[in-house]
N, C-alpha and C positions, 0 to 999 in steps of 0.2 A: 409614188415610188418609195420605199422602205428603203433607205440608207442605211442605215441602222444592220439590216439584215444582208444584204450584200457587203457590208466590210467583215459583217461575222464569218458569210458564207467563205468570205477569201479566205481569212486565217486559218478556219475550223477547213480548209482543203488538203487534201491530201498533197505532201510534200511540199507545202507551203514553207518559203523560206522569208523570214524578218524582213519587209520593208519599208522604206520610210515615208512618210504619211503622201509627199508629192511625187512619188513613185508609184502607192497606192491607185490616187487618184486618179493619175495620168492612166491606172489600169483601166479604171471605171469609168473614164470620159467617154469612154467610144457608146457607155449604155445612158449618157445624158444626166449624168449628175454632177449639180452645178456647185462649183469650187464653196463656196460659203453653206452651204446645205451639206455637202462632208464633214468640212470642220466641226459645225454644230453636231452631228452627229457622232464624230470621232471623240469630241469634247464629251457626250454624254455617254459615250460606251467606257470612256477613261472613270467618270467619275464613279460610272457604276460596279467597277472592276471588272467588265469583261473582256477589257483589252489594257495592255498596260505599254510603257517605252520602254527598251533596252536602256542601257548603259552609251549607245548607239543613234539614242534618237529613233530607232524603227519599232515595227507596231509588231508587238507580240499578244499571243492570245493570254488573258490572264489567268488562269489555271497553268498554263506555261512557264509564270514566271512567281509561283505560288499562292496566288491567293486565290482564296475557295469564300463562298456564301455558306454559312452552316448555323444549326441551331446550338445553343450549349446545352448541356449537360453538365451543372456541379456538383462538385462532389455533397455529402452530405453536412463536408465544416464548412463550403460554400467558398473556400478559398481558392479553389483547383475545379479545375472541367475538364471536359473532353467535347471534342466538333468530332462528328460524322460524315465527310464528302465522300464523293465518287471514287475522290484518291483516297478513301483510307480516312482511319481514325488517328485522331490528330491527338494529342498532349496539350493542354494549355498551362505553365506554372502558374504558381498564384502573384508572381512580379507582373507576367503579359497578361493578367484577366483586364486590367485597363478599365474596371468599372463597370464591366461586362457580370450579367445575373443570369441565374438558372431561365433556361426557356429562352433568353436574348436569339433576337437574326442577328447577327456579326459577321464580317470581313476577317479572316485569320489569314495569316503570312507565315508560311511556313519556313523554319528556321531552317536554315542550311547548314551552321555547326552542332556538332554535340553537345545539349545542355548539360549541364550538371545533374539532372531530374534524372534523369533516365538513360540519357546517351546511346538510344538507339535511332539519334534520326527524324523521329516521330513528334517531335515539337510541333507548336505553331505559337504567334502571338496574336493577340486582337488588333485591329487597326483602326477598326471601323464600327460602332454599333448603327444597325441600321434600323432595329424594331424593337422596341420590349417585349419581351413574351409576357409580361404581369401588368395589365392594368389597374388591377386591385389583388386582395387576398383575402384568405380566413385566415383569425388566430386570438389571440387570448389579448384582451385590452389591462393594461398594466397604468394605475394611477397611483402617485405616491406626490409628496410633499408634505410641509410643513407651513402651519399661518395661512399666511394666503394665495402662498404661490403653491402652484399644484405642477406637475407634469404628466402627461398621459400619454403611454404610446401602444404600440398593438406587434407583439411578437408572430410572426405567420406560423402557422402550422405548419407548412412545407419545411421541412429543415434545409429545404438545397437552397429556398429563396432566404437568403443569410443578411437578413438586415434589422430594422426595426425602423415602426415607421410612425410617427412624430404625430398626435390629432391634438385639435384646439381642445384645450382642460375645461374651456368654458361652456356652459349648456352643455357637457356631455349630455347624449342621451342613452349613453350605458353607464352600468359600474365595472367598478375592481373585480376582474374573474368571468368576465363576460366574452361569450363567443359573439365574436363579430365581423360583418364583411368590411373592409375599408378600402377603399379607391385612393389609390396611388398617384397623387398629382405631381410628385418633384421624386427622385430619383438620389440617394446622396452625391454630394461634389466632390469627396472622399472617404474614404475607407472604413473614417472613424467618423461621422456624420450619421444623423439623422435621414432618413426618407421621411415626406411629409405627404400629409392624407387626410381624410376624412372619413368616419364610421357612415357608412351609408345605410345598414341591417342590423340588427342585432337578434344575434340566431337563438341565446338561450345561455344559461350558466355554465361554465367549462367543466364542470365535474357534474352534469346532468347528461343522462341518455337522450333526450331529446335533443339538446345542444349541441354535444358532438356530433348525434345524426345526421341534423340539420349544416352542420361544417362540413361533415364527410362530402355529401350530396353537394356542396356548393363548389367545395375545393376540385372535386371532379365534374365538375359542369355536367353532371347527371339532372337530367330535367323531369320531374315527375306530373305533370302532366303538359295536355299537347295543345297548341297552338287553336284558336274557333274555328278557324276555315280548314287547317286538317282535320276536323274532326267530323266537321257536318261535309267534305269532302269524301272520306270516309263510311258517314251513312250513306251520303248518296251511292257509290261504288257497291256498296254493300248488298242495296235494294235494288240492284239491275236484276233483270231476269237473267237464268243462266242461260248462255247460249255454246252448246256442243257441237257446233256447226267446225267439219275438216278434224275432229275430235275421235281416238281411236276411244268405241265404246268399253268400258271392262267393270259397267256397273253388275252386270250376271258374273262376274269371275271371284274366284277366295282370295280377298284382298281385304288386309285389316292392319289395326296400327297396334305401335306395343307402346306404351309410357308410364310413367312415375304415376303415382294414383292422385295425385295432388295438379297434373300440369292441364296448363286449359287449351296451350299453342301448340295443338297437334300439327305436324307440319310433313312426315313423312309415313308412310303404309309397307306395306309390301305383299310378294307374291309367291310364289313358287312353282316352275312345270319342271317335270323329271322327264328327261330325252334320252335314248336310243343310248346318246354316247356320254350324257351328264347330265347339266341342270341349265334352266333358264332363269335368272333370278330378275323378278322385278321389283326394284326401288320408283316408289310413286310418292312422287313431292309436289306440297301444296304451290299453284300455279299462281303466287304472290304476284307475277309482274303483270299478270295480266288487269290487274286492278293499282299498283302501283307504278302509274305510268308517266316517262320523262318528262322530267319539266313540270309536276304538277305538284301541291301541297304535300303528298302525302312523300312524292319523292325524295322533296328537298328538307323535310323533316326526318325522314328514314336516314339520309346521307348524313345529316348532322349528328343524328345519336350513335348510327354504324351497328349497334345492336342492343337487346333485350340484355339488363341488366337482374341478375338473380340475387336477391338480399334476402336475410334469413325471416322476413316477415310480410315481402312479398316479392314482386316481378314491377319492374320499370320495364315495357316496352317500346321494342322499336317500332310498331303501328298500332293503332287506335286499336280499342277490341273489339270495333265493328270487324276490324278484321281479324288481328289474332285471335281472336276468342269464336271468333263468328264467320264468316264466310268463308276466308280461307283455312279454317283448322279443319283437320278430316276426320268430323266427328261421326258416331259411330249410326251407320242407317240414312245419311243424308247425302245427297248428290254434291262432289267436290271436282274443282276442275282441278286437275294437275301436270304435269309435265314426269314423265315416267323413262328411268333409265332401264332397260332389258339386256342384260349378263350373259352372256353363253359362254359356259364353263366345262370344261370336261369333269372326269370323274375324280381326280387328283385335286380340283380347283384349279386348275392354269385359267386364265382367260383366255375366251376363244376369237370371242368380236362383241360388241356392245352396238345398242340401237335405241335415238330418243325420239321416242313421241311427246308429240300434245296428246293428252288425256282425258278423260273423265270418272272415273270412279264412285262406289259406295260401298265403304267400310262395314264388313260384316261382323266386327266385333273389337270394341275399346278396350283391346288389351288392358291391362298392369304386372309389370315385372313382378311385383310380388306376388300375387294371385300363380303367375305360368311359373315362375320359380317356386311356391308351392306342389304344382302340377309334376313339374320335373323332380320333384322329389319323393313326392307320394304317388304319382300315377293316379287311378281312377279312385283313391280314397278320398284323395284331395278335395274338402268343401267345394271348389270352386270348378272343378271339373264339369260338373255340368252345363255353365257358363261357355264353354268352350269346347262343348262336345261336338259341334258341327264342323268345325278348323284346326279338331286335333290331329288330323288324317296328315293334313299340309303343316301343322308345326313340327310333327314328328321328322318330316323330312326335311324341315326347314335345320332342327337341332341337325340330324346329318350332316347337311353341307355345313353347319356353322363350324363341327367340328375339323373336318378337313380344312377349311380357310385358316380356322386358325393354327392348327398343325402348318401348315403351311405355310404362315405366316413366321411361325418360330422357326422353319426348315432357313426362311429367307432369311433372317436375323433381324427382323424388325425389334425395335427394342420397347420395351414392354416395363418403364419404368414406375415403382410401387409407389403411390401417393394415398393419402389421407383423406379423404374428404369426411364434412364434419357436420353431426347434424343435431341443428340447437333446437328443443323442446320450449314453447313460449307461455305463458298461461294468460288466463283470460283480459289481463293487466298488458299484455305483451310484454312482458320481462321472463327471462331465461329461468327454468327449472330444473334442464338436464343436458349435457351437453351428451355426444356419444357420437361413436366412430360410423358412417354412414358403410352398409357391407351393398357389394356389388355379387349379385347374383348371375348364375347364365342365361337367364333372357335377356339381362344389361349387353353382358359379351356378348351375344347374338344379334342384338342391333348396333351395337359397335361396329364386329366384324362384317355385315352388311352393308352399312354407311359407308367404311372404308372402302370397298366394292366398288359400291358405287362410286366417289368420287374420283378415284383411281381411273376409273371406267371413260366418265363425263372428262377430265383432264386430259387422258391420249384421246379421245374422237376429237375434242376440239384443237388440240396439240397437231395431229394429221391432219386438221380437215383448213389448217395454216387458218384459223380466226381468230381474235383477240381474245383473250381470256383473262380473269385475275386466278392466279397461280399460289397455293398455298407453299409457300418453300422453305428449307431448315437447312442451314450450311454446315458444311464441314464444320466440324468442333477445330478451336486453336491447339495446335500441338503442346503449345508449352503447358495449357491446363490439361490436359489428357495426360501430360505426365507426371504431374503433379500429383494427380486424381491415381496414376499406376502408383505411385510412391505411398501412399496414402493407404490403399487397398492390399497391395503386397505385406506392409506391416500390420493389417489384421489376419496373415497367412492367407489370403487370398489369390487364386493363381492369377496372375497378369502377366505370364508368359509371351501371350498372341500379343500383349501391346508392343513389347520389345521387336520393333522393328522400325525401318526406315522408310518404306513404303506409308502409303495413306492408309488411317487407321480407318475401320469401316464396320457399320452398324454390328457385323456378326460376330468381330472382337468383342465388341463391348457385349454383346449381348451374354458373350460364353462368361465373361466377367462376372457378371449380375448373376447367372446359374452357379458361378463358382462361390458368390457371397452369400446366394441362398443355402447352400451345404454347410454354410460354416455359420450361419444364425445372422448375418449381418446384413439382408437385402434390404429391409428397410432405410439402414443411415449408409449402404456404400450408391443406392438408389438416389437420395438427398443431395450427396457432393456431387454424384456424376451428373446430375441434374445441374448444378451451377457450373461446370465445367464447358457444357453446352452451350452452342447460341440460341438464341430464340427463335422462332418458327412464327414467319411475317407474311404480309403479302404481296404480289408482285407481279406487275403486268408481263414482266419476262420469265420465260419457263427454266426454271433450275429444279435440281433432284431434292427431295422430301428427303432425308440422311437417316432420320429416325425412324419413319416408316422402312427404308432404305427401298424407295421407289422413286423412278424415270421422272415421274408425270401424277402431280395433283393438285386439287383443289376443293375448296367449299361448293358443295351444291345442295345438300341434304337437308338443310333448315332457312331457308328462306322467310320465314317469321318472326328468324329471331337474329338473324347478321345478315348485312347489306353487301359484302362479296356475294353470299349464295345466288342472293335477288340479281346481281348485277351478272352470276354467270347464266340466270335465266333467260335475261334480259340480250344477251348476245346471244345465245343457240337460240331462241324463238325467231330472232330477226332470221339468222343462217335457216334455221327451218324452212321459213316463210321466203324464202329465197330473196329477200331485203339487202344483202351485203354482194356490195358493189365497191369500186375503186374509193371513192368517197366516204359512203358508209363506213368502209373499215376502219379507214384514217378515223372516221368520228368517235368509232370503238373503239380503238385501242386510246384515244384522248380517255374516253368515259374509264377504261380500264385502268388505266394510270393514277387515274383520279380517284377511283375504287380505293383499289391497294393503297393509294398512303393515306385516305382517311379511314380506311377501313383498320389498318394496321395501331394508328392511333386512338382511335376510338375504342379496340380493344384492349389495349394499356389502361385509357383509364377506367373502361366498365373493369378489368381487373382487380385495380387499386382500389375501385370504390367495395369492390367484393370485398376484398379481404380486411380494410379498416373496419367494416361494418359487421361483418363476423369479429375481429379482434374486438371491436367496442361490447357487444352481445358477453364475448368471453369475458372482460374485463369486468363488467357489472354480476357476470355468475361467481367471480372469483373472489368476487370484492363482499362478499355473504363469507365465501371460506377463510378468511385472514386470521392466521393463528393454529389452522388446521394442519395435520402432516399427513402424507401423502407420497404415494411411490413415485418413481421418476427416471425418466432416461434422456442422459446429454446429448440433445439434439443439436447442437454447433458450439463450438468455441472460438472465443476471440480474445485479442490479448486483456481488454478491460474485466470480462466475467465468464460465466458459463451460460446456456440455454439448456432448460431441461425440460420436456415436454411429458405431460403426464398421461395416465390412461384415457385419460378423455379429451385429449391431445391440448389443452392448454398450456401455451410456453410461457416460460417466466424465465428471469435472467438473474442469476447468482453472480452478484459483484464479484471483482477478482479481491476488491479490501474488504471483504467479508470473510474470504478465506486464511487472511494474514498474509505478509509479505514473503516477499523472495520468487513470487513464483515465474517460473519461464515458459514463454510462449512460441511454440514448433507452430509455427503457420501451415509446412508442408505436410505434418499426421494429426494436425487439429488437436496438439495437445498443452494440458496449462500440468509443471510437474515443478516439481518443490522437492529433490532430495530422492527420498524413494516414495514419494508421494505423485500420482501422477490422475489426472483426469481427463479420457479420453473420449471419441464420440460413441455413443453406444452403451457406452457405461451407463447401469441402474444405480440411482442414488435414493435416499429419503431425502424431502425436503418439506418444508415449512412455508406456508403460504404469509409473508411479511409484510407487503403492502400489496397497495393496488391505486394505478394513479391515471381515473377516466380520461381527463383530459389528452393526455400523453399517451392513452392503451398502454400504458405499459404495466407489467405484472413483476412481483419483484420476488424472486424465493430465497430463503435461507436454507446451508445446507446441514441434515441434522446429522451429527456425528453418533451412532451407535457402536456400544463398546464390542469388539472383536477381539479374536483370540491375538492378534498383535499390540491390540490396547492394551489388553490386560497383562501381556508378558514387560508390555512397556512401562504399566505401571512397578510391577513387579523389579523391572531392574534399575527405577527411581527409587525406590523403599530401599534394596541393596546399598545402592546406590548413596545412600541419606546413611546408612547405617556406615558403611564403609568411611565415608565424609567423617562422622562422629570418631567412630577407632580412630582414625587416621588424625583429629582433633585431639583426640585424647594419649594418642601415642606423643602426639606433638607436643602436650603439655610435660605429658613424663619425661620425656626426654629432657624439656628444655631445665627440669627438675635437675635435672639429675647432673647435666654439664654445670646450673650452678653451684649444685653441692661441689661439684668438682672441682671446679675454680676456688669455693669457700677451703676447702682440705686443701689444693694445693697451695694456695696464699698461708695458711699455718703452718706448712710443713715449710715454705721457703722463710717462712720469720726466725721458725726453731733452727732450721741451716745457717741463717744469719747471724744468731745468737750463739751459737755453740761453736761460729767461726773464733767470734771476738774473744770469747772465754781463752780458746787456743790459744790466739794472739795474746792474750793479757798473760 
């Protein structure tokens, strides 16, 4: 008998009112739990916090009487956090952190008066650590001393984990400037202490490319390659025959994939029929789960990476490339199994109904976007047209419908915000040569707006057909930054009319927004802020609406190769197919689903993070050749310390704000740094000077170059006045002072000769 679980069951009841523990009991006696077997149990749901005592003595549930389990979140000076519960995001000051670190499980107690921090309520303090989130780090090993005492500690990389942590000086087995792993064995006992550790790795020089690599990779527990048994798992799965058995055949049908000319993890195709009233579109995706199956190596390695990681010099996979590379990619002439979504769409694109098969397919040509975007430009001159003369009949009416979807799409308000993506050139060394702005073509939108389709599609069947699903979802944005983000936009004359209201603001406001900053030259940086205004877009075994798409119902289904939500929404409609999901089943599914979503949702944080360090390390070593160069520029954020200004080739760098000289003020709400009638805003082109560059730290450092304008030169001009007038007005001041002494000399003789010509009188 679970004890344990029947005193939660009572609490967590509807209308349950505070009772006291031999109250409780005497409730539970009649189902045979024996008085000492409660206590013990009451005693370990206390310490666990999920139940706590009144002021009363009676048993409340403990979220009831504030305290929540939560991860932190600190800030980046490591002083201040933020916990995530069910109730809401929490405030930690940095008095209640209690010794509590970035990543910790902690106990918070939510404060019931007003702090002085914020004063809206939303505090908490730490009570309790129950876990470290850091059993070691990467970071840069720091030895100094004098004679013969030495000290050596290791600063982490992570700026949130805010400590330094203390390793024996003796037999180091690194030097001064060394990237290194160090395992975490003592924690400090206060604030201004030491953490104490031990160098376990030593990655490489902190101001080498390899070494920071080698850090990036570690600090995001990105693993580059896979485990013996998933791999020779893997071959085996790989070399089964294929079996089509209960499989709709469509190896004779025009079905073919479209991708980047470089990708090896083909993972989705497609189709196209044109009907009476529209279109039949089919999305045919690689049937990943049928080879990675529960409970087995390939699974439980798949669930830990979460997905294919894309760096600018290769691809980290989430399966061996027996499989992505090989049996499941749907390369072009070879028998693929897949799992196939079919669209019926009228002629507007409405969705009409959707229908998913088991599959089997054989791609009758390996696209490339650049090649069909050639095509689409040149029509039959295009080199490459011949190549795809058998499937232009079906692309031609594939661009059709693509257009309509996405008309369509813009009719809905989906929002459609501008990003950058950035594509580094390497050379035979693998070191960067060219960095340059990656351009998105309309074959790209055409597999976009398909995918979209589909998932949309796959979401409402399994949404209606009530089976478990992981859910891609994107919340409501916080009002107070949507207004901010209006304040902001309105002062580059932008219209933010529709935002001015008290209703929920909604995808097709903001979207008119973004068309209103593309008419006035600013969609790329009013695109940027409204982009951090946003929340993030995570996954979830409960169904809520997509904001930014501004859709009911969706989710990942489309790349199963390369993220483990898609695999996992495979893996529940195969069972539903297979008519597998019963009372029990479900319940196992929506566990599995649960379980999806929050490590799916995390594991895409850090395959993100690890992206962009590793691109910013790439840029930092291209920029680190240009140091002393100048260079066009436009201010892509400000903050009160500097400016950001990102250049044609989208490299940022950060112009100190004591570079520019003092006085300057910083408007948080229009992102601007102004000094007088001096004013630096977002979007503003500047020149600037490429000053340093510091691998370790990626950070890039510009100087801003001042060229003379017609206001310089007027300025100098009323300096030179200015100097001349100083002079007159010097020289006036001399003559003058000339001149009252003559004055004084003439009047002191004249009053002698008055004083003389008195006495005469008198005598």
């Amino acid at each position: 008998m679970d004890v344990k679980k029947l005193i939660l069951d009572t609490v967590d009841g509807q209308g349950y009112v505070p009772l006291s523990p031999y109250d409780m009991h005497s409730m539970l006696l009649p189902l045979g739990v024996d008085e000492s077997e409660f206590w013990r149990a009451l005693s370990a749901l206390e310490l666990d916090y999920e139940i706590q005592f009144t002021k009363k003595g009676k048993i409340a549930k403990g979220t009831d009487m504030g305290f929540f389990k939560a991860k932190i979140s600190a800030s980046s000076r490591g002083d201040f956090g933020f916990a995530v519960t069910d109730d809401g995001e929490f405030f930690i000051p940095p008095r209640f952190m209690r010794g509590a670190y970035h990543g910790d499980t902690v106990v918070i107690k939510r404060i019931d008066y007003l702090s002085k921090y914020y004063g809206k309520g939303n505090e908490a303090e730490v009570v309790e650590i129950l876990e470290r989130g850091a059993n070691e780090a990467v970071g840069t090993l720091t030895v100094y001393g004098n004679g013969r005492r030495f000290v050596a500690y290791v600063t982490p990389e992570n700026e949130r984990l805010h400590l330094k942590i203390k390793v024996n000086s003796k037999n180091l087995v690194a030097s001064d400037g060394d990237k290194v792993v160090v395992k975490i064995n003592q924690y400090p006992k206060d604030e201004n202490d030491f953490a104490l550790g031990e160098i376990t790795e030593v990655l490489g020089r902190s101001d080498s490319l390899e070494g920071n690599y080698r850090a990036i990779l570690h600090s995001n527990g990105i693993a580059t390659s896979f485990r013996d048994e998933t791999v020779d798992e893997a071959r085996a799965v790989s070399s089964e025959p294929l079996d089509i058995t209960g499989r709709l055949d469509l190896r004779n049908e025009t079905v073919f994939t479209i991708d980047s000319a470089d990708a090896k993890d083909l993972d989705d195709a497609i189709s196209l029929k044109i009907t009476e009233n529209g279109y039949v579109l089919g999305v045919h995706i690689a049937d990943v789960s049928h080879y990675v199956r529960p409970g087995s190596y390939l699974d439980k390695e798949a669930i830990e990476r979460g997905t294919s990681v894309y760096f600018v010099d290769k691809v980290v996979p989430m399966l061996p490339r027996e499989l992505s590379n090989g049996i499941c990619s749907l390369n072009g002439g070879e028998d693929r199994l897949t799992l196939s979504c079919f669209v019926t769409l009228d002629k507007s694109g409405t969705m009409i109904s959707s229908e998913i098969r088991k599959s089997v397919i054989n791609s009758k040509v390996r696209g490339v976007y650049a090649e069909l975007n050639d095509i689409i430009a040149n029509g039959e001159n295009s080199e490459f047209f011949p190549k795809y003369r058998h499937v232009m009949d079906d692309f031609s009416k594939m661009m059709e419908l693509y257009r309509i979807l996405r008309q369509r799409s813009e009719q809905k308000g989906a929002m459609e915000l501008e990003s950058d993506e950035v594509k580094i050139v390497l050379d035979e060394n693998g070191l960067p040569t060219k960095i340059e702005k990656r351009e998105r073509g309309e074959s790209e939108r055409l597999i976009e707006q398909f995918m979209l389709c589909a998932n949309e599609a796959v979401a409402t069947y399994m949404y209606n057909a009530c089976v478990p699903c992981v859910f891609r979802v994107h919340e409501e944005p916080d009002r107070e930054k949507i207004n901010s983000f209006a304040i902001f936009a309105k002062n580059l004359g932008v219209d933010v009319s529709l935002l001015r209201t008290k209703n929920t603001i909604t995808p097709m406001q903001l979207s008119r927004v973004l068309a209103s900053s593309e008419e006035k030259g600013y969609s790329a940086i009013v695109s940027s802020v409204l982009l951090r205004a946003l929340m993030k877009a995570k996954y979830s075994a409960v169904q809520r609406p997509h904001f930014g798409l501004n859709t009911e119902y969706y989710c990942h289904f489309t790349s199963p190769i390369r993220r483990y939500p898609d695999l996992s929404v495979h893996r529940i409609l195969k069972a539903f197919l297979d008519g597998e999901l019963d009372g029990a089943s479900i319940e196992k599914y929506e566990r599995f689903a649960n379980l999806s979503a929050e490590l799916s949702s995390e594991n895409e944080v850090k395959a993100i993070h690890a992206e962009r360090d590793i691109e910013q390390l790439y840029k930092c070593v291209y920029m680190q050749a240009q140091e002393g160069e100048e260079m066009e520029a436009v201010i892509s954020s400000v903050a009160s310390f500097g400016l950001f200004a990102k250049t044609e080739n989208l490299c940022e760098g950060l112009i100190p704000v004591d570079s520019l000289g003092g006085g300057f003020y910083y408007d948080k709400d229009n992102y601007t740094l102004s000094r007088g009638k001096t004013t630096y805003r977002l979007g503003q082109k500047v020149k600037i000077r490429v000053d340093s560059v510091d691998i370790a730290l990626r950070q890039i450092n510009f100087e801003l170059v001042r060229e003379k304008k017609q206001e310089d030169t007027e300025g100098e001009e009323a300096t030179v006045k200015n100097e001349i007038s100083l002079r007159n007005s010097a020289n006036a001041k001399e003559s003058a002072q000339r001149d009252r002494a003559h004055r004084r000399t003439s009047a002191s003789k004249k009053h002698t000769l008055r004083k003389g010509t008195q006495r005469k009188y008198r005598r």
